[in-house]
N, C-alpha and C positions, 0 to 999 in steps of 0.2 A: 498500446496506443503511442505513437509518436507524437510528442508534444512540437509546437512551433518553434520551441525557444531551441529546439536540434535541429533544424533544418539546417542544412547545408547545401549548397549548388550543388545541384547533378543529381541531387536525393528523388524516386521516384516513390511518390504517395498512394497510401489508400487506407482512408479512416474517416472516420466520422470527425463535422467541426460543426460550430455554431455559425449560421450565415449572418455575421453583424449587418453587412448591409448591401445590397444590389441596384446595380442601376446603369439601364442601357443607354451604351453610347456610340458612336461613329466613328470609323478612321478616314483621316483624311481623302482616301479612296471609296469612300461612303458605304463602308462594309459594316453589317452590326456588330456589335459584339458586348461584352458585359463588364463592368467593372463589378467584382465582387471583395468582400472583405472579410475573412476569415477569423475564428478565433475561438481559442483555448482559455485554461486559466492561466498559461502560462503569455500570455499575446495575441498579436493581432499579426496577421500579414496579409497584404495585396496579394488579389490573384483577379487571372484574365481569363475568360470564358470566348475566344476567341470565333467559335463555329455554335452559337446558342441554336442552331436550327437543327444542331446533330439529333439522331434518335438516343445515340446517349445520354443526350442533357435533358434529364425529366423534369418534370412544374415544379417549380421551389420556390419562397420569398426570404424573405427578411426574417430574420429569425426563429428561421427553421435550422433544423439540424439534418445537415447532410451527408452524405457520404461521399468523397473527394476521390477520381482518378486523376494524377494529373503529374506534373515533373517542376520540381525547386529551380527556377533560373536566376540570374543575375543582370536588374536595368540599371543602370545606372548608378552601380552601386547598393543598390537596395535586391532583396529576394524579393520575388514574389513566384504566384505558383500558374503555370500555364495550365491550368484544367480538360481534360479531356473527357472526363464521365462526371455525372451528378445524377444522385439516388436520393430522393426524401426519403430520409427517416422516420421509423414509424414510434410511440412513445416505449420504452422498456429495450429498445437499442441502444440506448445513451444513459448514461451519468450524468445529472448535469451539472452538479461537482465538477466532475472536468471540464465542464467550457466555462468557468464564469473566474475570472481574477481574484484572489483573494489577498489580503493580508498574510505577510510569513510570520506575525507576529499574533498571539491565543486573543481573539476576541474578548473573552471571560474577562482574562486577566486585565487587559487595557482599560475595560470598565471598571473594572474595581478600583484599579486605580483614578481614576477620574471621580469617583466616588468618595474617593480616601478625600481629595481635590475639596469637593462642594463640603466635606464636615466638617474640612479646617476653615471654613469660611465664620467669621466672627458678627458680621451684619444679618442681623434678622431679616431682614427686608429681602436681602440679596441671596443670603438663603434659602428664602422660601420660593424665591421666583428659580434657581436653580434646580432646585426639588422638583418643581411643578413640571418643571421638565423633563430632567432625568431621573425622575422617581417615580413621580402620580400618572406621566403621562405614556400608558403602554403602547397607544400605537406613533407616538414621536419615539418613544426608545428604541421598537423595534423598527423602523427608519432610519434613525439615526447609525445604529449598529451594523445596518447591512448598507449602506449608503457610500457609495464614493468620492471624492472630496474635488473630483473632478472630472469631464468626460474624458478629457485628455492630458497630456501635461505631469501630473503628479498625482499620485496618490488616486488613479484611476481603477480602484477595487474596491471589493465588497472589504467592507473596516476600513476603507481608506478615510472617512472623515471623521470616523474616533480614531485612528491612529495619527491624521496630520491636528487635529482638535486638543490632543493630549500632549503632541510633542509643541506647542504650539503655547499650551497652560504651562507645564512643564519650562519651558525658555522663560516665559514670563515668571513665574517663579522663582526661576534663577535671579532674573534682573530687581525684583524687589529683594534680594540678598544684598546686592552690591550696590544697589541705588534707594537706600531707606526712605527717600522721600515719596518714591512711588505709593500711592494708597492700593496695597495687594488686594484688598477685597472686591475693588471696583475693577484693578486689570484683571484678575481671574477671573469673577463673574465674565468681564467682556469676553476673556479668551477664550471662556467655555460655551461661549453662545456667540462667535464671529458668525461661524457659517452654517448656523443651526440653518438658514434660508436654503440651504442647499437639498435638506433633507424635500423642497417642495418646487426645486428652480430643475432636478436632474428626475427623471424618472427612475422606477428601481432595474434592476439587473434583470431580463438581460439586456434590453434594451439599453440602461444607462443612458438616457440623453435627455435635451432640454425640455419640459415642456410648455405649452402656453405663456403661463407665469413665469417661468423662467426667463423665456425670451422677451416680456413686454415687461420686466420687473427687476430681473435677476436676483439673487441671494442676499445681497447687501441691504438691498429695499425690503425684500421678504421676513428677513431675520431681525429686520426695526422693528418689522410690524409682529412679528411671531413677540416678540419681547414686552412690546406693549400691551397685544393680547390677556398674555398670562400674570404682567402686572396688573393692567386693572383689576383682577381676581383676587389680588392682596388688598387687604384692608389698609386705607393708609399708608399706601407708599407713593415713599418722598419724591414728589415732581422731579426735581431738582438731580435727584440719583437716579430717576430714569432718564432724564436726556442725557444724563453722563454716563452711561451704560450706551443710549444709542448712537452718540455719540461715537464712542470707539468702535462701535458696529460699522460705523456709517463714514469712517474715516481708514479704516482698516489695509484698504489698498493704498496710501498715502497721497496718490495723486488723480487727477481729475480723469489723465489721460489713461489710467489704469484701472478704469470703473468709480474711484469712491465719488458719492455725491458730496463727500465734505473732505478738506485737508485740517491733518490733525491738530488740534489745537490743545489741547490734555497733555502731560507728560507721559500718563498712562495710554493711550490713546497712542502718541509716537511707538512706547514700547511694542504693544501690541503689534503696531503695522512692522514693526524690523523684526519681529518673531515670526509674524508667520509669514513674509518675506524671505527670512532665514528657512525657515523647514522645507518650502514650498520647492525653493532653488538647491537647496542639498539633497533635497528628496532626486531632484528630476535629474539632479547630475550621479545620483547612486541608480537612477534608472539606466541612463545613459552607459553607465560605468558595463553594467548589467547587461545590457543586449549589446554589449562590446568585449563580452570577459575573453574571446578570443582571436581579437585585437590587438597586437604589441607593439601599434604606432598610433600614428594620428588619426582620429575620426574625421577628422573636415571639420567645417566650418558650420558653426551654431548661433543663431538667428537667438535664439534665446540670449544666451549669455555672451554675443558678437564676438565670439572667439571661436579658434582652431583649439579643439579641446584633442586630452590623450589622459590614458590612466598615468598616476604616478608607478614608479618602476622602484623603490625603494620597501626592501621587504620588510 
């Protein structure tokens, strides 16, 4: 199989890929044709179905698994794939290992350590609602673990939200070494359950995308409420330590214009939002780096981080 992440102009295709998404549209000469989106575990690319009335092109939707004629070009800069045949797939053709993004990094192990995470927690209270999470509750674990920490953007794979979750605790961690005023047990708790909301704002793989809740809620809202949920279940836990848990939940993105409903007011609460601020922006720029590794100048210009970005060149 040819994976996406090889494509090169000129490259002529024929292999099975996951249809992420379709959807007919017009050319300004009011010809039909199809935007389609392709993808592996290694990526996603545009591709254009230019003659959808061909007897080539058989019935397919949305996340179906097809099989792809068609040639690698170059618009604008960007690949995508001029399509000329499409064959649905029938089950036991495919792997579907092979179309779904995964973490490069052992699932297993990222839990365990997160795990390591919630023992060294000293608060009873904040304990047990951690627990209740990643411990008692089997079908949030197994969400959590296969869940990506975003549709697009960063950390858009299966482990993507224990891997940006950990790296995330992990930071925060660090910073109650160097700033002892910080209360660790309240940042970790918070950092271990920012975007627990997510496990019910994204839908799972292969789809990956928003649903209902998601879109009239999003993750920040979700993950107050998943929190408070599994608190009231604790006997006697302190008011006071759960709006300072939701808090950092609910402050996480820092500012108003970037989703949070509240700006942080906690020193913990700051912490948190400049960790996972930090993972979120070195994640995407190691992505970036990534679907550029044979690239030896500038990328252009990035709307994310308002610069002309480029690898370093120092070995």
């Amino acid at each position: 199989m040819k994976y996406i992440k090889d494509f090169k102009e000129g490259d002529r295709i024929f292999d099975i890929y996951l249809c992420k998404h379709r959807q007919s549209a017009v050319t300004k000469n009011g010809k039909p044709y199809e935007n389609v989106i392709l993808q592996d575990k290694t990526g996603t690319i545009d591709a254009k179905v230019w003659e959808p009335g061909n007897p080539g092109i058989e019935e397919y939707d949305a996340l179906d698994y097809i099989e792809v004629y068609g040639d690698v070009t170059n618009f604008l800069g960007a690949l995508q794939v001029n399509v000329k045949r499409i064959r649905r797939c029938r089950e036991g053709e495919y792997e579907p290992a092979d179309y779904l993004p995964v973490s490069d990094k052992d699932i297993d192990s990222m839990y365990g350590e997160l795990l390591e995470l919630i023992r060294s927690i000293r608060n009873p209270y904040l304990k047990q609602l951690l627990e209740s999470f990643f411990v008692k509750d089997e079908k949030f674990c197994k969400a959590f673990r296969g869940s990506s920490a975003a549709k697009t953007v960063h950390h858009g794979f299966v482990g993507g939200l224990l891997e940006h979750t950990l790296n995330v605790t992990k930071l925060c961690d660090y910073y109650c070494g160097v700033y002892p005023v910080l209360k660790r047990d309240l940042l970790l708790t918070a950092a271990l359950c920012h975007d627990i909301g997510k496990t019910r704002e994204l839908s799972p793989f292969p789809e990956n995308d928003y649903t209902d809740d998601g879109q009239l809620l999003g993750h920040i809202v979700i993950g107050s409420q998943m929190v408070a949920e599994h608190a009231a279940a604790i006997a006697d836990f302190p008011h006071a330590l759960l709006t300072q848990v939701q808090h950092c939940i609910l402050a996480h993105h820092g500012k108003y214009e970037y989703g949070s409903p509240k700006l942080p007011a906690l020193m913990e609460a700051l912490a948190l939002n400049y960790a996972d601020d930090t993972d979120a922006k070195l994640e995407t720029f190691r992505e970036i780096l990534e679907s550029n590794r044979d690239n030896t100048g500038w990328f252009g210009y990035n709307r994310l981080f308002e610069s002309n970005l480029r690898a370093s060149t120092l070995e």
